[in-house]
C-alpha positions in Angstrom: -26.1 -9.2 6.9 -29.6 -9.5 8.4 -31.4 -6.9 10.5 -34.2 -6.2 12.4 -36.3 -3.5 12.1 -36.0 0.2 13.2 -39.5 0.7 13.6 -42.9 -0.2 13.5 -43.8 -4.3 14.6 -41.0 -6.8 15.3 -41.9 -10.3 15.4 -40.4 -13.2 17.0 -39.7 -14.3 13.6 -38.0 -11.2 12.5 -35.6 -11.6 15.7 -35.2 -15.5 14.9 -34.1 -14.2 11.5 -31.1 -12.5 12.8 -30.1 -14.3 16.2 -30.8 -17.5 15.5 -32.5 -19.6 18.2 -30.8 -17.4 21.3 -30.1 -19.5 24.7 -32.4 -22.2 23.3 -31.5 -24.9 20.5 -35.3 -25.7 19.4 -37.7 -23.0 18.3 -39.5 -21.0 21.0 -41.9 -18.0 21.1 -40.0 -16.9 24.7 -38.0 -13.4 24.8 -36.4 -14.4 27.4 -34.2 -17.0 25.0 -32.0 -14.3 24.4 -31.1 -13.1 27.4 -27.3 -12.3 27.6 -26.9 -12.9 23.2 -24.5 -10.6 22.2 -25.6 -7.7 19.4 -24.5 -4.6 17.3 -26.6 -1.8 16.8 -26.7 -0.7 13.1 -26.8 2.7 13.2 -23.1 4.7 14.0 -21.1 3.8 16.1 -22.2 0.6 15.7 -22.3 -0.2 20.0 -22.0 -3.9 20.6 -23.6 -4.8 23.5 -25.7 -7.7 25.2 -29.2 -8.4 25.9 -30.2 -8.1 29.4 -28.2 -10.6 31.1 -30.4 -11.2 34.1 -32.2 -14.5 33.9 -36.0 -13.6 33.8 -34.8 -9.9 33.8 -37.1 -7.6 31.5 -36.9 -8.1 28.0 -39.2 -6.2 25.4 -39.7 -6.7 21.4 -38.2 -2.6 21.5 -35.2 -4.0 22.6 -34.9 -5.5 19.3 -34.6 -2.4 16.8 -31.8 -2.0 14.6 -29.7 -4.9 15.7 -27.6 -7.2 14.0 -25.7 -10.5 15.2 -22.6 -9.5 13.0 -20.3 -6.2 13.1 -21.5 -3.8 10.6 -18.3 -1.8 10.4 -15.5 -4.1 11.0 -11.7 -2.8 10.6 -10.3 -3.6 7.2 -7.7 -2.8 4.4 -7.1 -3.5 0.9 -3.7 -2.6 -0.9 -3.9 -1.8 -4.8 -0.6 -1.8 -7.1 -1.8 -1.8 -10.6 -0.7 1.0 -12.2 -3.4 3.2 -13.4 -6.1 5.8 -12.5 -9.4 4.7 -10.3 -11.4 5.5 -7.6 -12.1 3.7 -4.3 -15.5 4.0 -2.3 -15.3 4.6 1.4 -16.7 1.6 3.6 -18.8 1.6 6.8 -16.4 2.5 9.4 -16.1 3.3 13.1 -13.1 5.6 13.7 -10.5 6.2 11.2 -10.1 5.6 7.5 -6.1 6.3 6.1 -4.8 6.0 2.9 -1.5 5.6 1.9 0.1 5.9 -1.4 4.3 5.5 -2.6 5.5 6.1 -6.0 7.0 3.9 -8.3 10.3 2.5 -8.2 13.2 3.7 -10.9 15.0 1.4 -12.9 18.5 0.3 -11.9 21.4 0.8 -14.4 23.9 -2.0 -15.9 27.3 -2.0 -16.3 29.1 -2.7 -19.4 32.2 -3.2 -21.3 31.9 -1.7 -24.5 30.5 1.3 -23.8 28.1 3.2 -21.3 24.5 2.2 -21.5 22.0 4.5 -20.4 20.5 5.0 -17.0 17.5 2.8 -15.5 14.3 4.8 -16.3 12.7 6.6 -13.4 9.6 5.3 -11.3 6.3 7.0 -12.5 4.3 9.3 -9.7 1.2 8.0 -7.8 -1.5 10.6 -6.4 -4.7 10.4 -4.3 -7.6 12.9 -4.2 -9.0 12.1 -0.7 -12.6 13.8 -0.3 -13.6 15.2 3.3 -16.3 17.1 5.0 -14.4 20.3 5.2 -12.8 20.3 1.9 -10.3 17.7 -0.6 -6.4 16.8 0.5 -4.5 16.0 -2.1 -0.9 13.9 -2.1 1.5 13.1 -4.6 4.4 11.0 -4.3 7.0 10.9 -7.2 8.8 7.8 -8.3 12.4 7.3 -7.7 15.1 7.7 -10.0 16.4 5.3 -12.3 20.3 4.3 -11.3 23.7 5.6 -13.2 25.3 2.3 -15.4 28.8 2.0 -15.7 31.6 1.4 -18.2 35.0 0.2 -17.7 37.0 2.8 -19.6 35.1 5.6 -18.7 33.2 5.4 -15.1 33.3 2.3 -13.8 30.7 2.6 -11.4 26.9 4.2 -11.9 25.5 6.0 -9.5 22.5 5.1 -7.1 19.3 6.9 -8.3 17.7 9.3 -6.0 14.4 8.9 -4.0 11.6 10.0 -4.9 9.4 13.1 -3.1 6.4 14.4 -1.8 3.6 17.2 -2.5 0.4 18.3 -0.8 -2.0 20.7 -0.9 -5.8 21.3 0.3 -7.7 20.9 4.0 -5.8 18.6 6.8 -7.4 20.1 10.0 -8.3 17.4 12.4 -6.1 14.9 10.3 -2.8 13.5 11.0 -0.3 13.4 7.6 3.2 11.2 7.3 5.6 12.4 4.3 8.9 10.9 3.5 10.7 10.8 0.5 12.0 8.0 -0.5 15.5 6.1 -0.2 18.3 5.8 -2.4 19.7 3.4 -4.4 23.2 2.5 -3.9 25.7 3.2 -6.3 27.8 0.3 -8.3 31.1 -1.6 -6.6 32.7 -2.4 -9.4 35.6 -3.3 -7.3 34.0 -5.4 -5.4 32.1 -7.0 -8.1 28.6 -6.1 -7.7 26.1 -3.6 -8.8 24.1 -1.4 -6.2 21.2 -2.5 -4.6 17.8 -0.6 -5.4 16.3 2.1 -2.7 13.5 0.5 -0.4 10.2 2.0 0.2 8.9 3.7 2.8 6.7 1.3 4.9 6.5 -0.7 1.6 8.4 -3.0 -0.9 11.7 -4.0 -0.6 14.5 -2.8 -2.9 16.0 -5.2 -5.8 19.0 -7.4 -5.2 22.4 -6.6 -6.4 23.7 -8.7 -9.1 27.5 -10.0 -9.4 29.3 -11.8 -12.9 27.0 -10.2 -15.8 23.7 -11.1 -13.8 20.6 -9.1 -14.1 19.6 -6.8 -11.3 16.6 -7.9 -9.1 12.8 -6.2 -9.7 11.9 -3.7 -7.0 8.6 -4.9 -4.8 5.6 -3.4 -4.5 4.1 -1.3 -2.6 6.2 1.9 -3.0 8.7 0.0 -5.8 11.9 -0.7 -4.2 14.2 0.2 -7.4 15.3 -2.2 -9.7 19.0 -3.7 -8.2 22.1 -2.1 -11.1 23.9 -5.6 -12.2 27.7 -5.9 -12.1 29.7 -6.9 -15.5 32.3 -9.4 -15.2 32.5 -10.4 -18.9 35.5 -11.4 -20.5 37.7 -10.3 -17.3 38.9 -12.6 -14.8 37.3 -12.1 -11.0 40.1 -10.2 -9.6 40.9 -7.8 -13.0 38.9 -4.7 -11.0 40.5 -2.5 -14.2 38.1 -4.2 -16.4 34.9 -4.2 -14.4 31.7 -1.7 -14.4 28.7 -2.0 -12.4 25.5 -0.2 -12.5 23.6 1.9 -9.7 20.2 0.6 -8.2 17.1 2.7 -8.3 15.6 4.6 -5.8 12.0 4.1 -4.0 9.2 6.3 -4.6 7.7 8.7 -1.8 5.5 8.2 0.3 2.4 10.1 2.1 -0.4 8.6 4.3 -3.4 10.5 5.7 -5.4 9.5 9.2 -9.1 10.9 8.5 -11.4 10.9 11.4 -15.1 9.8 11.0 -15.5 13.0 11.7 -13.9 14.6 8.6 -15.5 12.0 6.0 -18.2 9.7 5.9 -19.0 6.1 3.9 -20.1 6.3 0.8 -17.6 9.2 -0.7 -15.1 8.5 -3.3 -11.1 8.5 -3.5 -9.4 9.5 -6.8 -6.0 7.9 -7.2 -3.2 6.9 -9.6 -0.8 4.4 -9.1 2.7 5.0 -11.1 4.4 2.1 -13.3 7.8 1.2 -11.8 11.2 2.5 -14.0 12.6 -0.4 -16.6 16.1 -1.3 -15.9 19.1 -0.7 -18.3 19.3 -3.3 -21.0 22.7 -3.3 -23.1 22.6 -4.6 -26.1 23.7 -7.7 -24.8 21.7 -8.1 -22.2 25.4 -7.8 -20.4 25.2 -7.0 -16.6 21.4 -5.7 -17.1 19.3 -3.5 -14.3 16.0 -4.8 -12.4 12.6 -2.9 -13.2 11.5 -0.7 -10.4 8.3 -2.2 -8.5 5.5 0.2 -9.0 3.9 2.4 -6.9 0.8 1.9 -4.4 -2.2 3.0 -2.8 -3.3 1.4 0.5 -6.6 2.0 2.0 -7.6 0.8 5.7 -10.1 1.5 8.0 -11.0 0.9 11.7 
């Protein structure tokens, strides 16, 4: 992005350089060429404006100063959902900058017929470390819980894992915060022939898909890992012998937090700590009978306006 000075001389180059030709499509020495252009200043808040509009209204070369032809501080947002610690650097912005971060997604459970194979795995946590004028926030939000798997001489149908929560702690004054923990998965039908479907997310990923006749679970999706979908066993039992059956729990979603900063509580150029949890593996029988869908893992989103 080109700008013109803030001081000193400005030439008619220098405002070339950044608007073009103005009103006139061949090179000219004339002021009054960019009457009515359009500009942004490049100092906060970044007023767009116009050059005088009148025609042959007054135009000087201090007019000029510290403008630019394109938005310095346009509204943006990037979501990250590789699990792992890193920092974000805060961009040029106008009014607000939020983050938003979900835990990981648990692994749903399986059902089986030999025997009962152990629970999806639960959703890791995801944190953020949000700097600000008057002092740090901090957020976590914990994965959800990996779902129950089932057996069919024993209990037939595992249980949905749990959702997962929220912390905070540090300086929110002037900012507005969002917490909910996260959904449910929902336990096995084994009667019905189908494993539960895994918790959605907050504002995020979706949860798995149930799974009927020995399938695998669907994968939770990211953001906020939707947990991992428990499959149903059908093996080795006709459709309607419900006796024989088992079907696993899906996993829960992770928590979620988000935090609206004003530009008046933080400025470009600070940096964000976060950590982005892995999502819960699914039960896997020894088989692969009836298996549970990973949970989707976590998420951090940034945006700003």
């Amino acid at each position: 992005m080109a700008d013109t000075p803030s001081s000193g001389n400005i030439s008619i180059i220098d405002i070339r350089t950044v608007f073009g030709y103005g009103n006139n499509q061949t090179p000219g020495d004339d002021l009054n060429d960019y009457h009515g252009v359009a500009y942004f200043d490049t100092f906060y808040p970044f007023n767009r404006g116009k050059f005088n509009t009148t025609i042959n209204g007054s135009l000087s070369f201090s007019d000029f100063y510290s403008k630019t032809n394109i938005d310095p501080a346009p509204a943006g947002s990037t979501l990250i959902t590789t699990p792992g610690s890193s920092t974000f650097t805060v961009p040029v912005f106008r009014n607000t900058f939020s983050v938003e971060v979900w835990g990981a997604g648990g692994g749903g459970g399986a059902g089986h017929h030999d025997y009962t194979p152990p629970s999806g795995a639960g959703g890791g946590s995801s944190s953020i470390q949000v700097p600000k004028i008057d002092g740090a926030y901090l957020a976590t939000a914990t994965g959800g819980g990996g779902g129950g798997s089932g057996y069919r001489y024993g209990n037939q149908n595992g249980g949905g894992g749990g959702g997962g929560t929220t912390s905070q702690s540090g300086v929110t004054t002037g900012c507005t915060i969002t917490a909910l923990n996260g959904n449910g998965g929902a336990g096995g039908d084994a009667g019905n022939g189908r494993g539960g479907a895994g918790g959605s997310a907050p504002y995020g990923g979706a949860g798995g898909y149930s799974a009927a006749n020995a399938q695998r679970g669907g994968n939770g999706n990211p953001p906020g890992g939707g947990g991992g979908s428990g499959g149903d066993s059908d093996f080795q039992s006709g459709k309607n012998a419900n006796p024989n059956r088992s079907a696993g729990g899906g996993g829960g979603s992770g928590g979620y937090v988000r935090i609206d900063v004003p530009r008046s509580k933080i400025t470009p150029g600070m940096i964000v700590l976060y950590t982005i949890g892995s999502g819960g593996a699914g039960s896997q029988p020894s088989n692969s009978q009836g298996s549970g869908g990973d949970g989707g893992p976590g998420g951090v989103r940034f945006s700003w306006s």
